[in-house]
C-alpha positions in Angstrom: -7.3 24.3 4.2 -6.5 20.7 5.3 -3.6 21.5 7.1 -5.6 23.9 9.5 -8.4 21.2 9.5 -6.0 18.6 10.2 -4.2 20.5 13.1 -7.9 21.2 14.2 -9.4 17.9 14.5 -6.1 16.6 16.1 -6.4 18.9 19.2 -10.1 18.7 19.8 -9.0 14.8 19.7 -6.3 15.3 22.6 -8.9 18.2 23.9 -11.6 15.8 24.9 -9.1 12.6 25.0 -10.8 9.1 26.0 -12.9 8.4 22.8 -12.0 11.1 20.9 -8.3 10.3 20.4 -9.4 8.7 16.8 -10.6 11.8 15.7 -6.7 13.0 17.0 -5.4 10.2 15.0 -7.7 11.3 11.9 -6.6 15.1 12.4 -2.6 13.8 12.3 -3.3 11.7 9.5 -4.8 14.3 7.6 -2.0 16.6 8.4 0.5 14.1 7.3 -1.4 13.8 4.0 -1.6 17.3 3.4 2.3 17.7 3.9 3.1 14.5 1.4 0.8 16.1 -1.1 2.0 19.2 -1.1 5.6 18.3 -1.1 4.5 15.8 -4.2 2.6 19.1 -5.9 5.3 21.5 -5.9 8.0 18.6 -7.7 10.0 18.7 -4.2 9.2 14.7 -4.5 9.1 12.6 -7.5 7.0 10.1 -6.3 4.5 10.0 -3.5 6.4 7.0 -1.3 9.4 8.6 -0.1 8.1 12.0 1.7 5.3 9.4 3.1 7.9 7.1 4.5 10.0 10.2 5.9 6.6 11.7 7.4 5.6 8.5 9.2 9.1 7.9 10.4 9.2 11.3 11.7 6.0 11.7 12.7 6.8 7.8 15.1 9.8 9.8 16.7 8.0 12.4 17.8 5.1 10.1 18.9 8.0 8.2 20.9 9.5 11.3 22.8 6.1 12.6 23.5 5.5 9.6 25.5 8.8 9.9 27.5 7.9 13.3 28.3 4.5 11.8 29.6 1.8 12.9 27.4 0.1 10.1 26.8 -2.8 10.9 24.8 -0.5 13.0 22.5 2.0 10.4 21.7 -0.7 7.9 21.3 -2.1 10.3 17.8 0.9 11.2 16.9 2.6 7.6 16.7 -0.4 5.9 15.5 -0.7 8.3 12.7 3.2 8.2 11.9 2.7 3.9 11.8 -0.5 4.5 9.5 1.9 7.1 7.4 4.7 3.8 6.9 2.0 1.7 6.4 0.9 4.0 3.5 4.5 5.0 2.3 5.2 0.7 2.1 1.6 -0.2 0.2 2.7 3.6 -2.3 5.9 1.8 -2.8 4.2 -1.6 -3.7 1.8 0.2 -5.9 4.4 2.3 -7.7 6.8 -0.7 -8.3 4.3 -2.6 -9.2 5.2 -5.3 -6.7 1.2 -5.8 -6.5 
């Protein structure tokens, strides 16, 4: 169900663009969540940190090539949602070393 919302809110975010590309940023995040969750539920991961770095750096690529192929709004979502997923895999990884 969060996947579908999360694709959902993303393109009603690109849809409207101007001050609805947070809510495309939101959608992507909550996409990217869904995916790291479900890869941590069905034991593909064994700990939440590395499917979130790989989503974020993945998700940064394709924000990158997006905005070579000029779609700006797009590549704006998508890589601010792929930084937010490092971001999150980095502060995972802290928590789960117990650097802090």
């Amino acid at each position: 169900m969060f996947v579908a919302l999360g694709f959902v809110l993303s393109e009603l975010g690109v849809l409207f663009g101007g001050a609805f590309i947070p809510v495309a940023v939101a959608g992507v995040v909550l996409l990217e969540a869904s995916v790291v969750g479900i890869l941590r539920e069905s034991e593909y991961a064994s700990t939440l940190w590395t499917p979130a770095l790989g989503v974020g750096v993945l998700f940064t690529a394709a924000g990158g090539a997006l905005f070579y192929w000029g779609l700006r709004i797009r590549a704006i979502a998508v890589t601010g949602a792929g930084v937010i997923a490092l971001m999150a895999g980095v502060v995972i990884w802290a928590r789960e070393s117990d650097r802090f």
